[in-house]
Backbone as CSV, one residue per row, in Angstrom:
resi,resn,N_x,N_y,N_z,CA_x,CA_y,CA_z,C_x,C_y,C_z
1,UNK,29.952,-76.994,-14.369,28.657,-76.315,-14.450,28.219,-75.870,-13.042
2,UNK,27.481,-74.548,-12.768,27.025,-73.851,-11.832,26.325,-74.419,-11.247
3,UNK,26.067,-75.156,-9.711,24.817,-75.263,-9.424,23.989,-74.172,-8.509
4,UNK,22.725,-74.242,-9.013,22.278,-72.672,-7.633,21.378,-73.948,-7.284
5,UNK,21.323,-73.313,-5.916,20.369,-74.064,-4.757,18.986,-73.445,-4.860
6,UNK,17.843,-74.037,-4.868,16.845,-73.749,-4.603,16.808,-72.871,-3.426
7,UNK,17.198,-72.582,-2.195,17.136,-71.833,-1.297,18.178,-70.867,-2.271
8,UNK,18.730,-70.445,-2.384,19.634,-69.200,-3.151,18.932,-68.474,-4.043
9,UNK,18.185,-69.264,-4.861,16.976,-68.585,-5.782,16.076,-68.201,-5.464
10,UNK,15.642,-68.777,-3.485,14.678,-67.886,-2.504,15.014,-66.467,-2.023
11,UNK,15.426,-66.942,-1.715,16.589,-65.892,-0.886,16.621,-64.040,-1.949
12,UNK,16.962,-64.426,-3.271,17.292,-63.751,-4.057,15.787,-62.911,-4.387
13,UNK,14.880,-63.626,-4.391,13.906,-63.636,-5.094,13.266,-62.361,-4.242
14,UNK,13.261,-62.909,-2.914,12.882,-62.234,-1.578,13.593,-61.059,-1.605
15,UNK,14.723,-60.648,-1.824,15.536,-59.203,-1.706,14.743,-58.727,-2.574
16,UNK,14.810,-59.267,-3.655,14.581,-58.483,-4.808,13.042,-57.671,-4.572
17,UNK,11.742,-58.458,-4.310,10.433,-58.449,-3.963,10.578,-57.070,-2.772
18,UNK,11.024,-57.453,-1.890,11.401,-56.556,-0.524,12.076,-55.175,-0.533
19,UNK,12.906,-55.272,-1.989,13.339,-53.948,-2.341,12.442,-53.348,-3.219
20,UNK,11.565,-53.796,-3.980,11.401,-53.080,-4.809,9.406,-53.040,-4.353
21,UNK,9.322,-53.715,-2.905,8.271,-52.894,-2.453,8.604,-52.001,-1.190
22,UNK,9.668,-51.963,-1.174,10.319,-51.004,-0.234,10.441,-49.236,-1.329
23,UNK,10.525,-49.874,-2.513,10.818,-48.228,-3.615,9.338,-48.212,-3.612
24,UNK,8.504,-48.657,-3.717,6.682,-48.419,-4.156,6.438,-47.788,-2.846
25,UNK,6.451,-48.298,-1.571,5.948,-48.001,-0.794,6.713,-46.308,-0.950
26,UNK,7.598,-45.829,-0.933,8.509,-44.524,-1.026,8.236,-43.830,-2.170
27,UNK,7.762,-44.444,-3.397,6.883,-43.190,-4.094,6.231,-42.068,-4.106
28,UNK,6.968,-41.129,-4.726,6.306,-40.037,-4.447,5.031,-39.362,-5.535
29,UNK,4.442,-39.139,-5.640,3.569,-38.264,-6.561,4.319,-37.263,-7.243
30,UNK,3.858,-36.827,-8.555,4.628,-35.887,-9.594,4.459,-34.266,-8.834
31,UNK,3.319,-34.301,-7.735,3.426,-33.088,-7.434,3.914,-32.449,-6.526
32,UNK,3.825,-31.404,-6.252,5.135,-30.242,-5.280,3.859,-29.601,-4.787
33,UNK,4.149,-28.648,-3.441,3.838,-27.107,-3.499,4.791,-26.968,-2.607
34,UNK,5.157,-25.584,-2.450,6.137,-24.861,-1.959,5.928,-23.192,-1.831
35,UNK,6.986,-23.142,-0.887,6.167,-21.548,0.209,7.783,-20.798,0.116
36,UNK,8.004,-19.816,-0.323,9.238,-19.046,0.242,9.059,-17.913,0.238
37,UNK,9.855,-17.112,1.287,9.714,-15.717,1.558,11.605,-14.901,1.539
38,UNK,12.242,-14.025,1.475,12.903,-13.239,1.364,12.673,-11.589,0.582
39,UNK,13.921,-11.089,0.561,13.798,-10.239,-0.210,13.655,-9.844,-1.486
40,UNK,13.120,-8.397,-1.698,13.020,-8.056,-3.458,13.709,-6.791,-3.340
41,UNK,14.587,-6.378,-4.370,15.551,-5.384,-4.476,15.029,-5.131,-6.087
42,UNK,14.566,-3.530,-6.466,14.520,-2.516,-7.107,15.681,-2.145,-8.014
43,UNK,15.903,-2.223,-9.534,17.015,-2.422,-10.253,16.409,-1.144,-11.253
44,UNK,17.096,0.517,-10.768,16.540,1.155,-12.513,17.190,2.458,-11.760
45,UNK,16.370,3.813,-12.432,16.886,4.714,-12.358,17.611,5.631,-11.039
46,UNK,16.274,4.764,-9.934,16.958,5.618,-8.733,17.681,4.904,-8.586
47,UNK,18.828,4.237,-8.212,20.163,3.722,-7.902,21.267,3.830,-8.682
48,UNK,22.196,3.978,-7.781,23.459,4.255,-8.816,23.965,2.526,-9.020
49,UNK,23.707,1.996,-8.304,24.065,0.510,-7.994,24.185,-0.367,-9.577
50,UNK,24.723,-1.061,-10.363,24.473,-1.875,-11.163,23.356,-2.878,-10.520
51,UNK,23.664,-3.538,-8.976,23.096,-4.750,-8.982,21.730,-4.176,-8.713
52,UNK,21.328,-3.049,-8.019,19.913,-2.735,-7.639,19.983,-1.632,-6.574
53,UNK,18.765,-1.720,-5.711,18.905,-1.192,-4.667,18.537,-1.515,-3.286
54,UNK,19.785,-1.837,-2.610,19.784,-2.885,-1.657,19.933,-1.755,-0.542
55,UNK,19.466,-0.855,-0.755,19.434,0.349,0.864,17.805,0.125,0.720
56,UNK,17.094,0.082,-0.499,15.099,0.177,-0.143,14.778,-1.109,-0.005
57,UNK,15.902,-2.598,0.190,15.122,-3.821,0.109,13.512,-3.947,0.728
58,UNK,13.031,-4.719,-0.218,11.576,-4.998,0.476,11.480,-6.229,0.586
59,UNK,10.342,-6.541,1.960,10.197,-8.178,2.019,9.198,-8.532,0.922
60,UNK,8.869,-10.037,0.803,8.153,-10.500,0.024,7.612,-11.658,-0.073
61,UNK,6.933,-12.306,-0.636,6.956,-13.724,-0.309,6.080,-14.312,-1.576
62,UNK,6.292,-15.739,-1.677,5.976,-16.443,-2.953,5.225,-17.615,-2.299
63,UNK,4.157,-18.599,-3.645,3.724,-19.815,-3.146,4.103,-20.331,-4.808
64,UNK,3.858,-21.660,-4.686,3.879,-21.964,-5.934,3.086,-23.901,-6.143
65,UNK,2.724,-24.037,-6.940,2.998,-25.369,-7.618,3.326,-26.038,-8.362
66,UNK,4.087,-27.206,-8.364,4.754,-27.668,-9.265,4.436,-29.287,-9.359
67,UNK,5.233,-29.548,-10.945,5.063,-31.080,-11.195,6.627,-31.784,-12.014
68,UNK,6.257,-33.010,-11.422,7.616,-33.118,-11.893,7.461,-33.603,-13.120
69,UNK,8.548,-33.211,-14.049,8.015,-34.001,-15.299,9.243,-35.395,-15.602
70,UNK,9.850,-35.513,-15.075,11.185,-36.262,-14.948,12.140,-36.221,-13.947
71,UNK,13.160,-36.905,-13.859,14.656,-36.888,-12.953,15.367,-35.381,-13.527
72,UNK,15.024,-34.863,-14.472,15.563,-33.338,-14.821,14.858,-32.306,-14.938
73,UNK,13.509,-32.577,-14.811,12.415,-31.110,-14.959,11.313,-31.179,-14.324
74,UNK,11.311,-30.229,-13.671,9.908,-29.388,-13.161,9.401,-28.494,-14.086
75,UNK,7.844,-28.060,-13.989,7.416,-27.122,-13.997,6.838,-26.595,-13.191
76,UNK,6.445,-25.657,-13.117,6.172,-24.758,-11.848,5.429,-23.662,-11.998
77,UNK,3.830,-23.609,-11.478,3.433,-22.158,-11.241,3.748,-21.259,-9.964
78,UNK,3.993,-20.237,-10.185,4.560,-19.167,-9.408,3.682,-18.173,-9.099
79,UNK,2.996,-17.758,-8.154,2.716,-16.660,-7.290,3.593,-15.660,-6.175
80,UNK,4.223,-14.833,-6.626,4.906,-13.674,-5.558,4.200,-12.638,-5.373
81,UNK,4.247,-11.875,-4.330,3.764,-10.722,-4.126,5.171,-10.163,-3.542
82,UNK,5.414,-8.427,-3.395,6.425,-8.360,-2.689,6.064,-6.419,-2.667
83,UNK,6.780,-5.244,-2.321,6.559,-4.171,-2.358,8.006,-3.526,-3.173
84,UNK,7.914,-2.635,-3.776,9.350,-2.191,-4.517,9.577,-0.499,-4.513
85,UNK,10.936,-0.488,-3.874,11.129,1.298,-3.546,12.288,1.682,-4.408
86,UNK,12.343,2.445,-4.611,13.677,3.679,-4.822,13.734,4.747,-4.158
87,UNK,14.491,5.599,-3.884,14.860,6.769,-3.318,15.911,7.418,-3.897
88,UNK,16.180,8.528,-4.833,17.664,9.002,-4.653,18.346,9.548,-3.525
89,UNK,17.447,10.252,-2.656,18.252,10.889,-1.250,18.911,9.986,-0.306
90,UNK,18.664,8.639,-0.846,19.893,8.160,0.622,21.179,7.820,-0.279
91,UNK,21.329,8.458,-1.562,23.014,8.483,-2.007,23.581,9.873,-1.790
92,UNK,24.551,9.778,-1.712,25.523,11.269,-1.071,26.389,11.266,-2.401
93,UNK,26.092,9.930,-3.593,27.304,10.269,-4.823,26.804,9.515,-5.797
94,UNK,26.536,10.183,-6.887,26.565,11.636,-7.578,26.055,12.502,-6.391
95,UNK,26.182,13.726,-6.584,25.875,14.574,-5.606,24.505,15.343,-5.624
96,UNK,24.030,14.933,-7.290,22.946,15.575,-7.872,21.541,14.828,-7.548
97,UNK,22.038,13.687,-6.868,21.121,12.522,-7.033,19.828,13.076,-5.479
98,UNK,20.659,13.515,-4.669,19.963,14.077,-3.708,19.530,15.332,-3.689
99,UNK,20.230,16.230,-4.554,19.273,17.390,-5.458,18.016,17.314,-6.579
100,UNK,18.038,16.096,-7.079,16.902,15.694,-8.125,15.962,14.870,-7.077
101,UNK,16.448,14.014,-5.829,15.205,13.186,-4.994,13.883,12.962,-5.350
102,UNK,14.347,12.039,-6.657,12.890,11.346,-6.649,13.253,10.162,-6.245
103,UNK,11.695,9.511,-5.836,11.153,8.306,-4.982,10.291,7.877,-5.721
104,UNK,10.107,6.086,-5.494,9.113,5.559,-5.554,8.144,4.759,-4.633
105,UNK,7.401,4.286,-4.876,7.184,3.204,-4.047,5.862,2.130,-4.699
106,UNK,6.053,0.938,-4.365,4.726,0.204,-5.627,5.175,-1.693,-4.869
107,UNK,3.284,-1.871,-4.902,2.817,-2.631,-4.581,3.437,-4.036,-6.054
108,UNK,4.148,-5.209,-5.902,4.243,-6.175,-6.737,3.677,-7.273,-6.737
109,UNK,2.641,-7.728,-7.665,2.050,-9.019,-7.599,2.430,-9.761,-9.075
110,UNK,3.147,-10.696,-8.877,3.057,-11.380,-10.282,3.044,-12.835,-10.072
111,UNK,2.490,-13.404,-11.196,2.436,-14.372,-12.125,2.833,-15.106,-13.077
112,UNK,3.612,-16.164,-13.105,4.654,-16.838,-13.887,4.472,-18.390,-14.383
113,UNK,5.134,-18.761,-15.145,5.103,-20.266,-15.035,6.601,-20.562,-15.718
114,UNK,6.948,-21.685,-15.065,8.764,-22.003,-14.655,8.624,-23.208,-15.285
115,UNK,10.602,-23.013,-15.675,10.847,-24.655,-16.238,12.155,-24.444,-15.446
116,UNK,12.046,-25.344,-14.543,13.325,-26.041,-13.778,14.209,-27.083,-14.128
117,UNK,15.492,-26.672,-14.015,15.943,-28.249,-14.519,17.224,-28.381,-13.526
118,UNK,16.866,-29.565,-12.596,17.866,-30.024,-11.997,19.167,-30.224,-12.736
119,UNK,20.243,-29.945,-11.863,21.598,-30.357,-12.650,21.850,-31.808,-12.479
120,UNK,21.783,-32.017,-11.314,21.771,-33.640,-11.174,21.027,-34.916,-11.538
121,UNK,20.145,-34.131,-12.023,18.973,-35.108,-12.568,18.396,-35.883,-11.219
122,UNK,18.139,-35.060,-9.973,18.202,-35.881,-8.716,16.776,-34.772,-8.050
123,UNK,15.496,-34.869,-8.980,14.304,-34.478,-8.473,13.306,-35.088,-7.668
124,UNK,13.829,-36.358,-7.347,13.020,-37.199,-6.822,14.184,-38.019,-5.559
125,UNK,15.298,-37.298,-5.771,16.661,-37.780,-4.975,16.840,-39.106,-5.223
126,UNK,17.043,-39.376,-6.121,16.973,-41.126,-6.782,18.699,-41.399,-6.960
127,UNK,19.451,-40.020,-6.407,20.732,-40.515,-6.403,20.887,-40.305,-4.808
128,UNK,19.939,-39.982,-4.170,20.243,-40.297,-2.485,21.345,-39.405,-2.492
129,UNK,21.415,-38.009,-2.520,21.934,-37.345,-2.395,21.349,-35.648,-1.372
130,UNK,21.752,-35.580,-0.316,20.559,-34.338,0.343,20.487,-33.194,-0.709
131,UNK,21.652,-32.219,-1.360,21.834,-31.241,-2.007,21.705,-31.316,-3.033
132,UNK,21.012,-30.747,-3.933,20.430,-30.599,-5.517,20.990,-29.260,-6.127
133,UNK,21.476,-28.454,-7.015,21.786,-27.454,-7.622,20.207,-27.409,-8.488
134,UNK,19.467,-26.042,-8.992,18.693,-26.207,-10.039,19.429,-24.866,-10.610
135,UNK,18.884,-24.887,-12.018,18.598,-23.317,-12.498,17.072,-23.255,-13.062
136,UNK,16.577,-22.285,-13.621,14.869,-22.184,-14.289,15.061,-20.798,-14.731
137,UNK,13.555,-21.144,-15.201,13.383,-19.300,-16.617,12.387,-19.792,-16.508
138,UNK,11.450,-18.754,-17.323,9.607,-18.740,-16.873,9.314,-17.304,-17.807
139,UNK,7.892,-17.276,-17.760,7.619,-16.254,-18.454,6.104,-15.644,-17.374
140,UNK,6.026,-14.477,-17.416,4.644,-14.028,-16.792,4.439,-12.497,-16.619
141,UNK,3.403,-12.300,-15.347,3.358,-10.681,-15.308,3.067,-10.255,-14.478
142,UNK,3.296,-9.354,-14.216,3.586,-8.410,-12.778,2.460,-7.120,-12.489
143,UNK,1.686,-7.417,-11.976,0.635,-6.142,-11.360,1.113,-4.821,-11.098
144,UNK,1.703,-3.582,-11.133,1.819,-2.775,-10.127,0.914,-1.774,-9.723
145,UNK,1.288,-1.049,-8.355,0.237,-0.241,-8.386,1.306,0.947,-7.340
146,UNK,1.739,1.671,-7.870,2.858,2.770,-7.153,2.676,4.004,-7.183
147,UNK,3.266,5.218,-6.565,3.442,6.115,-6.554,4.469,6.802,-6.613
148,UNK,4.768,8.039,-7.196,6.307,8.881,-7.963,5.887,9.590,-6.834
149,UNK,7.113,10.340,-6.062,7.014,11.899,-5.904,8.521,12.311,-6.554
150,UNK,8.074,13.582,-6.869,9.057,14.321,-7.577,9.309,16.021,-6.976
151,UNK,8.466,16.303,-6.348,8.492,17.629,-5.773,9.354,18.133,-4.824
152,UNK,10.494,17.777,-4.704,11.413,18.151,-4.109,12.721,18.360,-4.591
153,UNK,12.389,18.672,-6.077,13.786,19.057,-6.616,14.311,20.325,-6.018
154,UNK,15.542,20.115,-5.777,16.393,21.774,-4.874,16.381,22.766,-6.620
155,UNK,16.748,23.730,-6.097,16.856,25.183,-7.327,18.255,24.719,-8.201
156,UNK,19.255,24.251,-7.610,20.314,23.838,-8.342,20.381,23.025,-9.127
157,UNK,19.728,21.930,-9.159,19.264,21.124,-10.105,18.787,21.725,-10.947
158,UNK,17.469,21.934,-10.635,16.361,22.686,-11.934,17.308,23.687,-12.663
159,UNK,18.273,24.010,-12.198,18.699,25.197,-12.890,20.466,24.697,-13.851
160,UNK,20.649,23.473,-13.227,21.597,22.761,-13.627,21.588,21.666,-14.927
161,UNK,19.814,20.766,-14.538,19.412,20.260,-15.311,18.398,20.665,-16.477
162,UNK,18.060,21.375,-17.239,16.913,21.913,-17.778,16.193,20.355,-18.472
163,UNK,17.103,19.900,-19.336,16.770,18.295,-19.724,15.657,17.825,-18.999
164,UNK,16.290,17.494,-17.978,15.698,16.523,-16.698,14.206,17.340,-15.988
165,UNK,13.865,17.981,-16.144,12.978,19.252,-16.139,12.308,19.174,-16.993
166,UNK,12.011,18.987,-18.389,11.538,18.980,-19.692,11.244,17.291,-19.399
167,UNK,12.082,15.938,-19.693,11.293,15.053,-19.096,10.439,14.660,-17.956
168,UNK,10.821,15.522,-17.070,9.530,15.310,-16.129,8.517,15.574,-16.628
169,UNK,8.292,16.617,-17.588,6.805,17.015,-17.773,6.433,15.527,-18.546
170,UNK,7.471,15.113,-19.544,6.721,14.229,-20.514,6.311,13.051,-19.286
171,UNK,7.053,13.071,-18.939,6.886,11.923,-17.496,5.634,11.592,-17.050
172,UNK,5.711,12.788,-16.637,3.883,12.679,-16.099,3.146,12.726,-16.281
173,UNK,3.225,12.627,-17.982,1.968,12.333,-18.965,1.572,10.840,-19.719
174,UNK,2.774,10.206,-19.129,3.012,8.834,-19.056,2.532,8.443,-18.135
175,UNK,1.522,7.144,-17.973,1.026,6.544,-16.673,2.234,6.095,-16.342
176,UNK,2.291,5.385,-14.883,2.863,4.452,-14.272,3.017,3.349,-14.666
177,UNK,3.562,2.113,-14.861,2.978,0.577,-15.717,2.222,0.059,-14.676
178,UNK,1.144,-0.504,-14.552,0.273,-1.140,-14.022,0.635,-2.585,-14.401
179,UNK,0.649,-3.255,-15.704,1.081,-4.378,-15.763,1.733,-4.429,-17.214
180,UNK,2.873,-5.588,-16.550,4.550,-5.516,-17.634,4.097,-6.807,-17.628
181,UNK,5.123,-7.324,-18.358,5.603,-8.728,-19.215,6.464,-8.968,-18.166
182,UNK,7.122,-9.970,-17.165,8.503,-10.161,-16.662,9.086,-11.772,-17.759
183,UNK,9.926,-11.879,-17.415,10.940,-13.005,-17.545,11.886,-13.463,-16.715
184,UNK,11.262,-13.809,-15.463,12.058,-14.278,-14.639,12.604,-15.780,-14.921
185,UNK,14.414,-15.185,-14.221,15.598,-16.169,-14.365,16.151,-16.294,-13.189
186,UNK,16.641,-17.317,-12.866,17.592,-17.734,-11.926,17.556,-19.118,-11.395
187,UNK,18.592,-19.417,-10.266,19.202,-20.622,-9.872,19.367,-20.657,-8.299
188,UNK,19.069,-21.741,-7.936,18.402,-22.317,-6.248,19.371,-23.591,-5.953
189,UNK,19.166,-23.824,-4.750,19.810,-25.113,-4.266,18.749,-25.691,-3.470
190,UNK,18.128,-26.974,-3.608,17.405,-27.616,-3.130,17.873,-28.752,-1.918
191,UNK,17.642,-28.551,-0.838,18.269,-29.503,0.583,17.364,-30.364,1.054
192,UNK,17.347,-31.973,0.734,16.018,-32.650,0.960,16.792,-32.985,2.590
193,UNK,15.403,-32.475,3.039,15.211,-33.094,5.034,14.592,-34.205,4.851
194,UNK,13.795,-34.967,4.071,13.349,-36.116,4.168,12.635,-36.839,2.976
195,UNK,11.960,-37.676,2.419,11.855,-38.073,1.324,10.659,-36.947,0.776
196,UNK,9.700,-36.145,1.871,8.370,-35.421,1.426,8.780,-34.266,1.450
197,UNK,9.945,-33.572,2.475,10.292,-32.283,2.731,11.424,-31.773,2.131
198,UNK,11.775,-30.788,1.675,12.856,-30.477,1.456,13.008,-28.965,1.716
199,UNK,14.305,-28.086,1.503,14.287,-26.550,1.666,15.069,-26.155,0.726
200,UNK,14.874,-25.118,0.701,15.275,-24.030,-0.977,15.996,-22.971,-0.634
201,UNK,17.227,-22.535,-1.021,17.430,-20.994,-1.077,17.706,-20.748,-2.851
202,UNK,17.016,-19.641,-2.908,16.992,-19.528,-4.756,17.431,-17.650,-5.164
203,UNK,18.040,-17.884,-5.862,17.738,-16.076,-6.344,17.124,-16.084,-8.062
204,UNK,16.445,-14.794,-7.930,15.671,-14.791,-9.313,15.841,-13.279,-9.762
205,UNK,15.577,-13.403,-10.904,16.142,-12.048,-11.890,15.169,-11.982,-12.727
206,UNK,14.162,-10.974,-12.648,13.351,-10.658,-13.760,13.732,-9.283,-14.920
207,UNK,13.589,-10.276,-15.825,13.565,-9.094,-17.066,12.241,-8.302,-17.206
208,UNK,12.260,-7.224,-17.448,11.143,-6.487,-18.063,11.329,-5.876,-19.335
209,UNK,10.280,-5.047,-19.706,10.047,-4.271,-21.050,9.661,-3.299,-20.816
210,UNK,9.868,-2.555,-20.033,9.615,-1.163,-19.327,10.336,-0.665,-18.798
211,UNK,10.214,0.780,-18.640,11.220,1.891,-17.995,10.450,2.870,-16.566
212,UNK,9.579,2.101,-16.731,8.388,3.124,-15.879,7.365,2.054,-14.812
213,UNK,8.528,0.894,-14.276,8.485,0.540,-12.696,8.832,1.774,-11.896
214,UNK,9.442,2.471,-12.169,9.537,3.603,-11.110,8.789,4.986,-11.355
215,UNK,8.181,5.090,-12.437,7.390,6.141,-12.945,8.359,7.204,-13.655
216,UNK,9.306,7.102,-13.684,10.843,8.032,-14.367,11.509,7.726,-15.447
217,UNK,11.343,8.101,-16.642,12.249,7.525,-17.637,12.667,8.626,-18.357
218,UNK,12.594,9.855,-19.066,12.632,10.970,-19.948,14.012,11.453,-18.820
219,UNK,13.372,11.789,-17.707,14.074,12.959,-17.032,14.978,11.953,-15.737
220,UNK,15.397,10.966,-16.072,16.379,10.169,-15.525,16.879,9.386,-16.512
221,UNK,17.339,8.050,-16.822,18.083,7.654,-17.526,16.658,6.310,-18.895
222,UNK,16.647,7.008,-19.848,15.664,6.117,-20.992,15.938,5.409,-21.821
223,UNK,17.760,5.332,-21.196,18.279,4.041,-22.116,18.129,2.611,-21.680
224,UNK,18.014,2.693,-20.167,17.904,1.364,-19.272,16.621,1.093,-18.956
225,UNK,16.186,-0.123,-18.788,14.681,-0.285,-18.879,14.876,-0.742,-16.823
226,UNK,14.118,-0.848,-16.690,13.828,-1.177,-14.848,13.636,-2.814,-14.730
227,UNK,14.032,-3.164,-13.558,14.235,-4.929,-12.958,13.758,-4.450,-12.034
228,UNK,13.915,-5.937,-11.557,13.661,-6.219,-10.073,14.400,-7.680,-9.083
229,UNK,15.053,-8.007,-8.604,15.149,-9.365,-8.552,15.149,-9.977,-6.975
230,UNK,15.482,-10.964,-6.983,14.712,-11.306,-5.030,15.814,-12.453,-4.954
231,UNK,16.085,-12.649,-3.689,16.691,-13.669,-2.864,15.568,-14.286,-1.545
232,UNK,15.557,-15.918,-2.071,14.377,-16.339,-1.266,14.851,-17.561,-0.565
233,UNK,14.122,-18.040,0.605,14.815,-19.049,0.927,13.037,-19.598,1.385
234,UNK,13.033,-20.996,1.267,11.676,-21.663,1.484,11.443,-23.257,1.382
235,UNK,10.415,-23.616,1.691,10.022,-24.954,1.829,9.002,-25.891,0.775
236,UNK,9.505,-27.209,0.270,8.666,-27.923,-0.582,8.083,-29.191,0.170
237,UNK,6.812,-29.053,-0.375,6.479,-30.397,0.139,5.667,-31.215,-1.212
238,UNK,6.665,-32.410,-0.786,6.121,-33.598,-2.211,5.059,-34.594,-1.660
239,UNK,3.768,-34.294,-2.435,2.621,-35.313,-2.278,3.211,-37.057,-2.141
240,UNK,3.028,-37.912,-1.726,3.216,-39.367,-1.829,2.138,-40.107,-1.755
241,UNK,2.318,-41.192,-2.440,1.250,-42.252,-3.131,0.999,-42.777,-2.265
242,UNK,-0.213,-43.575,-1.652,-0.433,-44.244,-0.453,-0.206,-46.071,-1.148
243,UNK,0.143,-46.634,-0.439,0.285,-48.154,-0.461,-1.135,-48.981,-0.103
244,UNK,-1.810,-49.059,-1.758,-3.014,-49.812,-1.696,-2.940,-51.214,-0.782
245,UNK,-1.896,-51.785,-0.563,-2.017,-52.914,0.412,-2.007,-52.620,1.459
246,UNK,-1.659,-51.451,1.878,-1.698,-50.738,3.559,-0.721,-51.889,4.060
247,UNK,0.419,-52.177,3.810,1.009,-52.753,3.877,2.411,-51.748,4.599
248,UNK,3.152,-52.151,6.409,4.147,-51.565,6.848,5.365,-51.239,5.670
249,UNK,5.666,-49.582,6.107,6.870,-49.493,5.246,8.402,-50.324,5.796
250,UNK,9.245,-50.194,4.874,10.400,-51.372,5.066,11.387,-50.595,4.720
């Protein structure tokens, strides 16, 4: 039969006590806020690009708050603002694209709310790990406030395109969208610097329901609806619980 020593059952007792006011004292609070800034790239008619248009990038920048709801989910409100262009004249191919030269340009403010879900289940770094993978989706809406020019179509066009000529008129009897639906998507990597700080690089992909982020749809292409999406890199900071015994951390 086992004997334990009264000092062994101290001893034990004491780690145990010492660790697990060593995790209290390191508690963090369920809440976040966080700051990031990068770019927003323009996804629709003026570009020939599939991914967007990464010759008009615009800067931008986001705030947000969040809560944790577990070791696998956040939620998250989202504030971005950012500016969004097109141009056809800085492509040389198609060749028409700088004969038709329309432009945009428009102010972006939107509004979202996010569901994050760590892959690691490591939102609170409870696997003591610096690097986190996330992905998230969200739903919200986007302000704009832009301007078309179109007055610089060359004679060869107009006389090439008649189509594209005939939708302009309908065009411009169409407002601009002032405010869309988005559905922003995408996936970040989270780098904790310390148990309160951490840093983010994320990219995001918003869906829309509109064709007329750029003010052009009839007399450019009205099968594809217009995006937008951003590459951001930024900073979180996690609230922490104070230690009612005011008691040194360990």
């Amino acid at each position: 039969m086992t004997v334990i020593s009264k000092s062994t059952i101290v001893i034990v007792v004491f780690l145990n006590t010492g660790f697990t006011t060593a995790r209290a004292q390191l508690d963090l609070s369920k809440w976040q806020i966080g700051a990031n800034v990068g770019m927003f790239i323009y996804q629709g008619d003026l570009t020939p690009s599939p991914i967007g248009s990464y010759r008009t990038t615009q800067p931008g920048l986001g705030i947000y708050i969040s809560r944790v709801l577990n070791p696998s989910f956040i939620v998250r409100a989202n504030f971005a603002m950012a500016n969004l262009h097109g141009n056809d004249a800085l492509y040389t191919s198609p060749a028409w694209r700088k004969e038709r030269n329309f432009s945009f340009s428009s102010s972006a403010k939107e509004i979202s709310a996010q569901l994050l879900w760590n892959i690691f289940s490591n939102n609170g770094n409870e696997l003591d790990k610096r690097i986190s993978p996330y992905a998230f989706a969200g739903a919200g809406v986007t302000i704009l406030k832009g301007v078309r020019y179109y007055g610089s179509m060359t004679k060869e066009f107009i006389a090439a395109e008649p189509q594209a000529v005939k939708g302009l008129v309908f065009d411009l009897a169409h407002p601009q969208s002032k405010l869309i639906a988005v559905v922003p998507v995408g996936a970040g990597i989270e780098y904790y610097l310390s148990p309160r700080i951490s840093l983010t690089a994320e990219t995001c992909f918003r869906f829309t329901f509109t064709d007329y982020i750029d003010g052009f749809s009839k007399a450019a292409n009205s099968n594809k609806k217009d995006y937008y999406h951003a590459h951001t890199v930024g900073v979180v900071y996690k609230f922490g619980k104070k230690d009612k015994y005011g008691c040194p951390k360990m």
